[in-house]
N, C-alpha and C positions, 0 to 999 in steps of 0.2 A: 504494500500500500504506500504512495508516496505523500509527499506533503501535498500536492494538491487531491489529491483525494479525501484528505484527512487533516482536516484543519482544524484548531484548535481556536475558541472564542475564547480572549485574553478573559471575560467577564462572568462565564459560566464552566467554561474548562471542558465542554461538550464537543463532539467531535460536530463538525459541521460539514453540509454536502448539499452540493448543486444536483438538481435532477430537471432533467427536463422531459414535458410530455408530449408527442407526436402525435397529436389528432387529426385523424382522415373523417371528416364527416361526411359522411352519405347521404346520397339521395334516399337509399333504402337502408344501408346498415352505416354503424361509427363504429369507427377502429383506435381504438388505444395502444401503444407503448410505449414505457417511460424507459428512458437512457439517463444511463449511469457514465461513469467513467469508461470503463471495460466492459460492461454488460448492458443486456435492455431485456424489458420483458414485458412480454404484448399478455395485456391486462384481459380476464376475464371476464364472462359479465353471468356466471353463473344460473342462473332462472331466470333471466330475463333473455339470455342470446338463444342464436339459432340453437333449434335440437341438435345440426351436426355438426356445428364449429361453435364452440362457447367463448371465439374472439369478433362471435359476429354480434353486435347489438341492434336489433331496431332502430333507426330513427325515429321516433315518434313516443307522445308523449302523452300522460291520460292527465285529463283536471277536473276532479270534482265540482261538485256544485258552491262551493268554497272556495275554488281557485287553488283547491293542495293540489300539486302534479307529483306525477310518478313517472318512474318505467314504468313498462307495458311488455308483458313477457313475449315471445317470439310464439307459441302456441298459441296465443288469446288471439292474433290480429286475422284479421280478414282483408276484404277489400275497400271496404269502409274508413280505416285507420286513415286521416290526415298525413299528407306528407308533407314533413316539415321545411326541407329544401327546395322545393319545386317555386316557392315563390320567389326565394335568392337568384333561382338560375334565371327564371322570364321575366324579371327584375320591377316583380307586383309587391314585394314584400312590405307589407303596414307595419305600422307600429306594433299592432298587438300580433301580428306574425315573429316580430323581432324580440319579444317578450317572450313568445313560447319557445322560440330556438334557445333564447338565453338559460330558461328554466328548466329544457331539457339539458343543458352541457354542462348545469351545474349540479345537475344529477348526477352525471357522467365523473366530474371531476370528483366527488365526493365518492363514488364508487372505488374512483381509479386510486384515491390515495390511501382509503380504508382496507381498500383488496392488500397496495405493498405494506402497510406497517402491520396488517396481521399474518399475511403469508411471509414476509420477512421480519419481524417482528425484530430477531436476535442483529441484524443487520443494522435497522433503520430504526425502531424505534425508542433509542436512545440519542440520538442524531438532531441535531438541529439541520432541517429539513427548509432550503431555498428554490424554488419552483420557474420557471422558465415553460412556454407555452410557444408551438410551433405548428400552426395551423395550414392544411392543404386546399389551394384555393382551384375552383376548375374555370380555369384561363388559362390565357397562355402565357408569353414568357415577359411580359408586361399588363401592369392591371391600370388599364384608364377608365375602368367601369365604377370603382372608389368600390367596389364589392370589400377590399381588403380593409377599407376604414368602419365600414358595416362590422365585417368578420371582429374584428378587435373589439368593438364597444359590448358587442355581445359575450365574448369572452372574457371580457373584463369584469363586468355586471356577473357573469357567472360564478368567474370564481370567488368572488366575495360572499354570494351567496353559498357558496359550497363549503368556506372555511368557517361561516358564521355562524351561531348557536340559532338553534327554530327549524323549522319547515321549509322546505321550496314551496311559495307559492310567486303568481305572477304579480302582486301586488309587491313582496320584498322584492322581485327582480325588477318592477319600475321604479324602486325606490333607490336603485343606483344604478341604472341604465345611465350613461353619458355623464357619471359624476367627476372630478379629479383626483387625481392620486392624493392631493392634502386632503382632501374631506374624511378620509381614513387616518390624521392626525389623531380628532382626539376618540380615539378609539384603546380601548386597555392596550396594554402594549403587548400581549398575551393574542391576540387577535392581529392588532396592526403588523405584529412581524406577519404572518402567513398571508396577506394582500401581496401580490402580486401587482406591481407598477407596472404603466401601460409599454414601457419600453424592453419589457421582458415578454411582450405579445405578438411574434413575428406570424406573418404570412408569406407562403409559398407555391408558385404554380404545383400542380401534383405533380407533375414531369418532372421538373428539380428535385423534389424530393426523391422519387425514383431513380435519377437519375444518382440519385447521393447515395443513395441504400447499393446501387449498382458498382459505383465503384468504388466503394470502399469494401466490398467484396472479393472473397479468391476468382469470384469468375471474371472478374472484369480480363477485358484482354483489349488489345487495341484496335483502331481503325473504327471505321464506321458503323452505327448500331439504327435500330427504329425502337421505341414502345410504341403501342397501343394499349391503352385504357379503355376499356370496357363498360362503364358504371350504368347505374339506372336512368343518371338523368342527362347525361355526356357522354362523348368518346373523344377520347384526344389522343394526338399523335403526335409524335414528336421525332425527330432525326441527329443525332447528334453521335461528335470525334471523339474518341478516348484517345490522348496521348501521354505519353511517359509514364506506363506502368511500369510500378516498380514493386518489391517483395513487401517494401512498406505501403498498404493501400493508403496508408493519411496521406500519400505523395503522389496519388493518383489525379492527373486534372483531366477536364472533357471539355466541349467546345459546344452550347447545342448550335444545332443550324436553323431547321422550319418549326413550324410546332404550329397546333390548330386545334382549336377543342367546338366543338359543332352541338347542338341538342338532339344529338339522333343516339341516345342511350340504349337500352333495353326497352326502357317504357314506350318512347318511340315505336320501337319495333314490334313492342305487343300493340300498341293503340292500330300501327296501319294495319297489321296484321288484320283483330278484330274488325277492324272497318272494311278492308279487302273482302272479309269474309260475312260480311254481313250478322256481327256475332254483337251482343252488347258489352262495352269495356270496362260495363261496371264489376265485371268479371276478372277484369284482370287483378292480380295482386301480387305486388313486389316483394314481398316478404316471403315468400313461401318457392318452394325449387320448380323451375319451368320446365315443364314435359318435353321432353324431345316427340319431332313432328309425329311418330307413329302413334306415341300414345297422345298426343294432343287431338289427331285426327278419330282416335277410336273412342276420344271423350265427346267429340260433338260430331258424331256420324259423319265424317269428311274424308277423306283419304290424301295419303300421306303428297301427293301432286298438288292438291287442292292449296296444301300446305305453304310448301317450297314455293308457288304460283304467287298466292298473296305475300310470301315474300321477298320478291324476284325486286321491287323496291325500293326495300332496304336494303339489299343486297348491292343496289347498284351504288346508293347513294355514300355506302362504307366504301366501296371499292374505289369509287370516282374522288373521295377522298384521300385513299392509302395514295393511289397513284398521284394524286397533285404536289401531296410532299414530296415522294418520292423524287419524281422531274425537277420541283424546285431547287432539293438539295444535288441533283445532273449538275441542273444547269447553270444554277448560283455560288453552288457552295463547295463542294468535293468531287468533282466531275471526275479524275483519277484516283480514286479507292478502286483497288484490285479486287473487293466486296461486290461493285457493282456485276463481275461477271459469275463469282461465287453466289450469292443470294447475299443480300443484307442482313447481318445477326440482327431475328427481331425477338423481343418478348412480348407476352399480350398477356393482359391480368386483368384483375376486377371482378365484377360479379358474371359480368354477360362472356367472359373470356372462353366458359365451358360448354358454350350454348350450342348447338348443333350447328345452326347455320354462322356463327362466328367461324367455329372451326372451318368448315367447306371454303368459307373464304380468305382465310388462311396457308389451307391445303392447295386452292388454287394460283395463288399467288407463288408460291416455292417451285412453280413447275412452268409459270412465266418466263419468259426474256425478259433481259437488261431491258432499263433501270427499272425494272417491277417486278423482278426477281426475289423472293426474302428467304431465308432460311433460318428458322424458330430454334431459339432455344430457350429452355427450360429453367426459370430461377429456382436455383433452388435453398434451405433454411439457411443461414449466416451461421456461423459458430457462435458470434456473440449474443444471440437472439435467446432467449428462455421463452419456449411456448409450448408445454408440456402437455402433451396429446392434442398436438395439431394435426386435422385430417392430413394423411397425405395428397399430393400434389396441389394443396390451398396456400401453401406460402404467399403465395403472388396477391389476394384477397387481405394480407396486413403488409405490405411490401410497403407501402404508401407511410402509413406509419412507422413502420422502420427506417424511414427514410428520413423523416421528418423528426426525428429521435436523438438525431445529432444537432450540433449546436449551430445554431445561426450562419453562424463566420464560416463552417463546412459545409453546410446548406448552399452557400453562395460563393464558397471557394471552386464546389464540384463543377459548377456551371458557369465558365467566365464568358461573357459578352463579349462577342464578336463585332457586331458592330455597334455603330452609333444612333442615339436615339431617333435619327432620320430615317435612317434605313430596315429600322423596326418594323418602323411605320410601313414603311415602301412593301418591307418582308407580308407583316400582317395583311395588307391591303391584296397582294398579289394570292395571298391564301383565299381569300374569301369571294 
C-alpha cells in the first residue's frame, strides 16, 4: 500500500481514501462501479436488478402517494414503468422529470456506498471515505447540447440527498436541486465532509469512457479500432488510433477520429418493428430479455420472414451509419491503417449488442470489402475489475462503467483531440 493510497489525516489519525464512482445511466438499466486505486468493483443491486445479471439495475423509479421513491425490483416492471431517460435524450425533460432522475440516482448512490462499506467493511469502513462522480453522457465527443450541465445539477442534488439522514422523496431532492456548494457550510461537519462539490462531478461521452476501460487493458493493441454501442435509447459509434502501447497500460494513448451517436436504440427498433407489423407498442418492454425472431414470430402468429421484413429498416439505417464513419475515418483520418484491408478491430456492447439482428449485421459486415470490412473482437473481464458471478460473455453491458471508474485526468488523457474546435464542428456536421 503506498502513501497515496493511505493517507493519514494529521487531525483524526484515520486512514483516508479517494474513491470514485462510474455511473452508466440507462435508458433501460444503470451500471455502477466504484474505482479504487488498484481495484474496482461493479456494484450490485441485489432485489432490485435483473434476475440474470445482478449489475443490471432498472432505470426507473416508484413514488408513493407521499412523494417517498424507491427502487422498483427488475421482476415487478412491465411495460407500463416510466422511463426515466427518454426525456434527456429528445430533450422534453421538465423540471419534475429532472427531480425524479435526481431521486432515483440518489437511491443508487446510497445503494452503491452501503453495498462497499458492508461487503468491504474490514477494508473501508474505518477509512475516511472522499467520493469523486464520473458520469457517461450519450453524445458524442463534444457536448453543445449543455445535457452535461443538466447531468451534474442532478447528481449533485442527488448525492446530498443520499449522504443525508430521512427518506428520498422528490420534495428533499427540490430542496437542493441547483443549490451551491457553501449552502452545505452550515451543515454539522459530520454531514458537510461527505457533500461532494460540484467540481468533483465530471461528465463523459460513453465512447471515452470505453475507450478508457479499453486501453488500459491487456487487450489493447495498436492501430485502428471501431465500438459500437448498442443501448435502448442510442447507438453510437465511434472510430479511433491506439498508439504506443506499452506493458504499462497507464502509458497507453489513443486518438479518437468520427464518432456519432443517433436515437435508433433498441426501442427504436422495437417501436418500427411493432409499427411495420401492425402490432400495438404498448407491448413492448425494455426491461425484460427480447425474443429472438423465431420465438417473437411464434408469440404473435407471424413467421420468422415477417420478422426480418419489418426489420429490413432498421437494418438499413445501422448499416448506412456503420458505413458513414467508416469512409469518414478512409477519407479524413487514417486512410493507411493496414486494418483497412484486414477488417477493422470492432467491439459492440450494450444491451441491444446480443440481439439477433444486431449480430447479422455485424456478421455481415466482417465478410464486406474495404473500408467496411470489420472484424469483432471480444472484451473480455479486466483483472482489476471485482464482479463476482458475472454472467458470462456480459462484461461488455458494465464496460461503460469500468471505464468511467478511473479518474478524470485518465478519462481525458485516453482520448486526446485531434483536432480543433473548428473542425469538430466540420467532423460532426459531415456525420449527420
Amino acid at each position: 500500500m503506498t502513501l497515496a493510497d493511505n493517507i493519514q489525516s494529521e487531525k483524526t489519525g484515520t486512514a483516508s481514501k479517494n474513491l470514485i464512482i462510474g455511473l452508466d445511466f440507462g435508458a433501460a438499466f444503470t451500471k455502477v462501479v466504484i474505482g479504487d486505486n488498484r481495484v474496482r468493483y461493479a456494484v450490485p443491486f441485489g432485489e432490485y436488478a435483473h434476475p440474470d445479471n445482478q449489475y443490471l439495475l432498472p432505470s426507473v423509479l416508484d413514488i408513493d402517494e407521499n412523494n417517498l421513491c424507491a427502487l422498483s425490483p427488475a421482476s415487478n416492471l412491465n411495460n407500463d414503468a416510466d422511463n426515466l431517460k427518454f426525456p434527456l435524450l429528445d430533450k422534453t425533460c421538465t423540471v419534475e422529470d429532472l427531480l425524479r432522475v435526481s431521486a432515483y440516482l440518489a437511491l443508487v448512490f446510497r445503494m452503491t456506498s452501503g453495498w462497499l462499506l458492508d461487503r468491504y467493511k474490514k477494508r473501508y469502513g474505518h477509512t475516511e471515505l472522499s467520493w469523486s462522480i464520473n458520469a457517461g453522457l450519450p453524445v458524442e465527443n463534444t457536448d453543445t447540447s449543455g445535457l452535461s450541465d443538466i447531468y451534474k445539477q442532478a447528481i449533485h442534488a442527488a448525492w446530498a440527498v443520499s449522504v443525508l439522514p430521512g427518506p428520498v422523496t422528490l420534495n428533499r431532492v427540490r430542496q437542493y436541486m441547483g443549490v451551491d456548494d457553501c449552502a452545505f457550510d452550515v451543515f454539522p461537519a459530520v454531514y458537510r465532509s461527505k457533500i461532494i462539490k460540484k467540481d468533483l462531478i465530471n461528465t463523459f461521452p460513453g465512447c471515452c469512457a470505453q475507450i478508457c476501460g479499453y486501453v488500459h487493458s491487456n487487450q489493447c493493441s495498436d492501430d485502428l479500432h471501431m465500438l459500437i454501442d448498442i443501448g435502448a435509447g442510442t447507438i453510437n459509434i465511434a472510430t479511433f488510433m491506439v498508439e504506443s502501447v506499452s506493458e504499462d497500460s497507464n502509458k497507453n494513448k489513443c486518438i479518437l477520429y468520427a464518432c456519432a451517436v443517433e436515437p435508433i436504440g433498441v426501442s427504436y427498433l422495437l417501436k418500427r418493428r411493432y409499427e411495420n407489423l401492425k402490432l400495438s407498442d404498448r407491448k413492448i418492454n425494455l426491461f425484460k430479455d427480447i425474443p429472438d425472431a423465431r420465438t417473437f414470430s411464434q408469440a404473435h402468429d407471424l413467421t420468422e420472414k415477417d420478422i426480418k421484413f419489418a426489420d429490413t429498416l432498421y437494418s438499413g439505417d445501422a448499416v448506412r451509419l456503420i458505413n458513414k464513419i467508416l469512409d469518414l475515418t478512409k477519407n479524413q483520418y487514417c486512410p493507411d491503417s493496414s486494418c483497412w484491408e484486414s477488417g477493422v478491430p470492432t467491439f459492440t456492447y450494450g444491451g441491444g449488442a446480443h440481439l439477433e439482428i444486431v449480430q447479422n449485421i455485424i456478421h455481415s459486415h466482417e465478410r464486406k470489402s474495404p473500408p467496411h470490412k470489420i472484424k469483432s473482437i471480444r472484451l473480455s473481464l479486466p483483472d482489476d475489475l471485482m464482479a463476482e458471478n458475472l454472467p458470462d460473455d456480459s462484461y461488455d453491458r458494465i464496460s461503460v462503467a469500468y471505464g468511467l471508474s478511473f479518474g478524470a485526468g485518465e478519462i481525458g488523457k485516453a482520448v486526446k483531440e485531434e483536432t480543433n474546435r473548428s473542425d469538430v464542428i466540420a467532423r460532426n456536421e459531415a456525420i449527420s
